[in-house]
C-alpha positions as CSV (number, residue, x, y, z in Angstrom):
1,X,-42.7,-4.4,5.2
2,X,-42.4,-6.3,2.1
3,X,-40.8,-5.1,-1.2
4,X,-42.7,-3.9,-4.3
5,X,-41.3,-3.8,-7.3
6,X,-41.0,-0.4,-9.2
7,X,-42.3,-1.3,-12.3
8,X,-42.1,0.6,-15.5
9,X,-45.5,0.9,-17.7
10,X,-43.6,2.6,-20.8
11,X,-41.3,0.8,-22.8
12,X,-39.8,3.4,-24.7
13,X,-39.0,5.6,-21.3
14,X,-37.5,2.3,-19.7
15,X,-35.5,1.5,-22.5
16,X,-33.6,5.2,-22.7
17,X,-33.6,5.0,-18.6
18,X,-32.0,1.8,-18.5
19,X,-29.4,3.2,-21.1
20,X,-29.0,5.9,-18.8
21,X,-28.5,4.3,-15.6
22,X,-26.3,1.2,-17.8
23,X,-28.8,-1.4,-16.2
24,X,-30.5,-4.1,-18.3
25,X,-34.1,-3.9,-18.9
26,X,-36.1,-6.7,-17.8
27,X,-39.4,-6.9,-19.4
28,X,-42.4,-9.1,-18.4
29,X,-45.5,-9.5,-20.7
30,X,-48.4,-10.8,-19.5
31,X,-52.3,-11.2,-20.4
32,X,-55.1,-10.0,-18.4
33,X,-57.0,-12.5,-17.2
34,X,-54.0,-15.1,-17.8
35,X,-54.1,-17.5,-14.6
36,X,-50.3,-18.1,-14.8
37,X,-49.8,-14.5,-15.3
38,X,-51.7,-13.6,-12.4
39,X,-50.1,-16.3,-10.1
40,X,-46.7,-14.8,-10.9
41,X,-47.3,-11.4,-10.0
42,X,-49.2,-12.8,-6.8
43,X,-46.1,-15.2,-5.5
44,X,-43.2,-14.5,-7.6
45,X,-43.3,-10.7,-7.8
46,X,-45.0,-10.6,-4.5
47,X,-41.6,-11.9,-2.8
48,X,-39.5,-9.9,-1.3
49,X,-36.4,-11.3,-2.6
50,X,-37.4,-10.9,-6.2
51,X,-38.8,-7.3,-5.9
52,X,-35.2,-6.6,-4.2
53,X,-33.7,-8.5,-6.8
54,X,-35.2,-6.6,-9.7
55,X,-35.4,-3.2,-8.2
56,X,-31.8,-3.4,-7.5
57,X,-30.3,-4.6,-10.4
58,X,-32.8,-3.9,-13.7
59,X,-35.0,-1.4,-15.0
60,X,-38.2,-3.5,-14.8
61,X,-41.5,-3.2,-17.2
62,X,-45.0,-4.9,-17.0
63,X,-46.8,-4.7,-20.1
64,X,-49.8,-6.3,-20.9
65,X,-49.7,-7.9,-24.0
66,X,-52.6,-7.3,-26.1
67,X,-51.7,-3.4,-25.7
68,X,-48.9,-3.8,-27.1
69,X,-49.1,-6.2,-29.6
70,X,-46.3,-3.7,-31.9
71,X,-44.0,-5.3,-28.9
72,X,-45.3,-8.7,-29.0
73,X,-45.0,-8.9,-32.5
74,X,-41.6,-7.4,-32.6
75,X,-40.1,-9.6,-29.8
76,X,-41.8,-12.7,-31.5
77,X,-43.4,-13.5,-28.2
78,X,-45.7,-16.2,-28.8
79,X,-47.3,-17.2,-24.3
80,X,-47.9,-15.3,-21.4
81,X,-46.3,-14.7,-19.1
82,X,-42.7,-14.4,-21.1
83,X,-40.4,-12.8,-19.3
84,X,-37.0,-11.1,-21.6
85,X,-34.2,-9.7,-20.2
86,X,-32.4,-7.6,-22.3
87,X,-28.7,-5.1,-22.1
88,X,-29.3,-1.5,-21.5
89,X,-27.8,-0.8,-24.8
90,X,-31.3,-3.1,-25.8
91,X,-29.8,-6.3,-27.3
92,X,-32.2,-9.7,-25.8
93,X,-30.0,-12.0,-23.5
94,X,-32.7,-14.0,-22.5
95,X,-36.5,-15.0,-22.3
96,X,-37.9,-17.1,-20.4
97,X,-41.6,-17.9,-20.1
98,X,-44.3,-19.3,-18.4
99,X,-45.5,-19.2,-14.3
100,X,-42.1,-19.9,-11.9
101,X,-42.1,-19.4,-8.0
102,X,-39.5,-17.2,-6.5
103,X,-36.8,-19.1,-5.9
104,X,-36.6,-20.7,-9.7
105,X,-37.2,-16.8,-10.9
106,X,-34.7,-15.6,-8.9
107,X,-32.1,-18.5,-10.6
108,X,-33.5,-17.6,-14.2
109,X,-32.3,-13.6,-13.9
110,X,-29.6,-14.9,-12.3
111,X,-28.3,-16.6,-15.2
112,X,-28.3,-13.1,-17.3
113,X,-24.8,-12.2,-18.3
């Protein structure tokens, strides 16, 4: 059986959960349609060492990005896929963007303090 990861589709509730449960947030925005978007969330999130990874140590979201352009604009997220990681207390320690396989993913969040 492989891993899926439990994403979050509202910001606002995954921020005060991840407060709650002192885990940082990791947020991914994407574009429908967005080839490197789509690849990602076919063989990166799709892996079961990521969704393990993710599931176990963040509160994880998936937004699309022209819904929440508020958030976009906010974050000054400027290509899709972008990918933020951020405290639970909601402070940014790092973005990173564009398509990655698995194993590079996997060394990005690793690299959260």
């Amino acid at each position: 059986m492989t891993a899926t990861i439990q994403w979050r589709g509202n910001w606002e509730e995954a921020a005060a959960e991840a407060k709650k449960a002192n885990l940082p947030l990791l947020l991914e925005l994407y574009l429908e349609g967005c080839p490197h978007c789509q690849r990602l969330d076919r063989e990166t999130h799709g892996d079961a060492a990521v969704a393990m990874a993710l599931n176990a140590r963040f509160i994880p979201v998936r937004l699309e990005g022209r819904s929440h352009m508020e958030l976009v604009q906010k974050l000054g997220v400027r290509g899709a896929p972008t990918t933020l990681i951020f405290t639970p207390e909601g402070k940014e320690l790092r973005r990173f963007a564009g398509f990655l396989p698995p194993q590079e993913y996997l060394q990005e969040i690793e690299k959260a303090p």
